[in-house]
N, C-alpha and C positions, 0 to 999 in steps of 0.2 A: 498211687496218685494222691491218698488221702495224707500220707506222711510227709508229701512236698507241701501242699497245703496248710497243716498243720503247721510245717515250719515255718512256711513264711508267715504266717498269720504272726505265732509266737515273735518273730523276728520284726515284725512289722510294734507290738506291742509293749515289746520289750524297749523298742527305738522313742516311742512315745512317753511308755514309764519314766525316763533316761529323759528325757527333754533334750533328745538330740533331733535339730530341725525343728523344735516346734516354737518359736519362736521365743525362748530363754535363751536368757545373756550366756557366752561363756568368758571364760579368762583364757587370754591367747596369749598375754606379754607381759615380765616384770615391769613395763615401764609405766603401765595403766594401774597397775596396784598400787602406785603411791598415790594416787589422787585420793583426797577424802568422799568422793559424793560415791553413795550406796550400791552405783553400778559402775563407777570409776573404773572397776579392773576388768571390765570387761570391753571389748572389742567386738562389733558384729560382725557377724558372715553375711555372706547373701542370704535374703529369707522372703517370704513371698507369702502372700496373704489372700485371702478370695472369700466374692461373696456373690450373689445372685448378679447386681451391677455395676461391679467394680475390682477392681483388682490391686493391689499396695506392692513394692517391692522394695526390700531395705538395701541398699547395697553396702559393701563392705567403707565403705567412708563414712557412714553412718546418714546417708543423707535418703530421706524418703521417698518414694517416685510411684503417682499414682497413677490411674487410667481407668478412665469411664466417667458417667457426668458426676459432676459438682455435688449437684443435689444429695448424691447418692453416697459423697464419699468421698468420689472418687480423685476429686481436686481438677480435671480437666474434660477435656472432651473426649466421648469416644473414639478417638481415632489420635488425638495427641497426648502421651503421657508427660507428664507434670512435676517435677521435683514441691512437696509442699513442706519439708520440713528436715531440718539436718541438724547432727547429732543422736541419733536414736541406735538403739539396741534390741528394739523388739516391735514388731505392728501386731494388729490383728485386725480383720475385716467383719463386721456387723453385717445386717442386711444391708441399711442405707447410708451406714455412717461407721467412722475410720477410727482406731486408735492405735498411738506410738507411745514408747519407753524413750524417755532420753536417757543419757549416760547418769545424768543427776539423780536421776528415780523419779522426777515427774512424769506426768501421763498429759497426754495430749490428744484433742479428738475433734474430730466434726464431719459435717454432713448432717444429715436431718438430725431432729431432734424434737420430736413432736411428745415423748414420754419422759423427758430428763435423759437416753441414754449419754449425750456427750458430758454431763455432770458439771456442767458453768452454772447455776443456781436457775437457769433456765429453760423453756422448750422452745426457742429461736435457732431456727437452723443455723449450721455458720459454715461461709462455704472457705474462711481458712479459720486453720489449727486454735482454738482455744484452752486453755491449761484446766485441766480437772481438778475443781477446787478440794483444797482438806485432804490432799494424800503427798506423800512423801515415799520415799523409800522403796517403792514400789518395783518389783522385780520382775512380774509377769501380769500380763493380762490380755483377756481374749472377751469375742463381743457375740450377743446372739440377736435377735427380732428385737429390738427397742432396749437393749438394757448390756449392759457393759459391767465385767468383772475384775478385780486384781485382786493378788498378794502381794502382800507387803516384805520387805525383809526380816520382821518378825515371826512372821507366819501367819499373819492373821490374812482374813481374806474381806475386803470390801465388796460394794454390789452399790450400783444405783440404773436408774430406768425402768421401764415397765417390771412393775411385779403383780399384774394379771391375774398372771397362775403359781405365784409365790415362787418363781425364780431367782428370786433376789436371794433365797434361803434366809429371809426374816420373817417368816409368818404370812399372813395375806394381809396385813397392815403395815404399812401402807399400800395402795394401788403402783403409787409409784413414786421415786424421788429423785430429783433433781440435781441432788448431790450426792456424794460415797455416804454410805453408811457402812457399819458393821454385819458381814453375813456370815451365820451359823453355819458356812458350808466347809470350812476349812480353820 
């Protein structure tokens, strides 16, 4: 019993290491490679995102579809889900607030915003998509309690929203910010 466990665990981590399903672009078609934007060649799959009150789903057209309230995220009501944004490659779901990849490497976010996580120079909720200022190129990212993460195509890794408990992986200064900054985590 302990050898079937073991595998799957391995098999389960190995899929994650791999960035398969977890919300990274992949390249599916020569026809996507010729575009110049930083996620041009990639095509999304279906991909699916969750959080305490909300739920994000990308489907393979690249078009966003949320469920659960507004406030939260979620772009609609609990019981109707929502299309809030098309062209995208990648979601990730925060506690109370949403973020997408479009094909161009922009990021996109909202829902609450009481600590800077959706990164507009503000902490104004937004109950549709605002663009996260100062990042480009942007290939992945994912959200946690007030604060929102990416990498970039170079490799470096941004951070903005609550940094509390130095989440941000900038030190404990700042508490928090508003916009992308530069994080020592990657």
């Amino acid at each position: 019993m302990k050898g079937r466990w073991t595998s799957r665990l391995l098999g389960v981590w190995l899929g994650v290491l791999m960035g398969a399903g977890c919300g990274q672009p992949t390249v599916e078609s020569g026809e996507h490679a010729q575009l110049d934007a930083p996620l041009g060649a990639s095509q999304p799959r279906s991909r699916l995102a969750a959080s305490e009150n909300h739920s994000l789903a990308l489907r393979p057209d690249g078009i966003v579809w949320a469920a659960g309230p507004n406030y939260a995220g979620g772009g609609g009501s609990t019981s109707n889900p929502m299309s809030v944004l098309s062209g995208a490659v990648a979601v990730a779901a925060g506690e109370m607030h949403s973020l997408a990849v479009r094909y161009d490497g922009a990021v996109w976010a909202w829902g609450a915003n009481s600590s800077g996580q959706l990164g507009d120079g503000t902490t104004s909720g937004r109950l549709v998509p605002v663009q996260v200022q100062g990042l480009s190129g942007v290939v992945a990212v994912t959200a946690g309690l007030s604060y929102s993460l990416a990498v970039l195509s170079d490799g470096t890794a941004w951070a903005w929203g609550s940094n509390y408990f130095g989440q941000l992986g900038v030190g404990g200064v700042p508490t928090y910010s508003t916009t992308a900054i530069r994080s020592l985590l990657y």
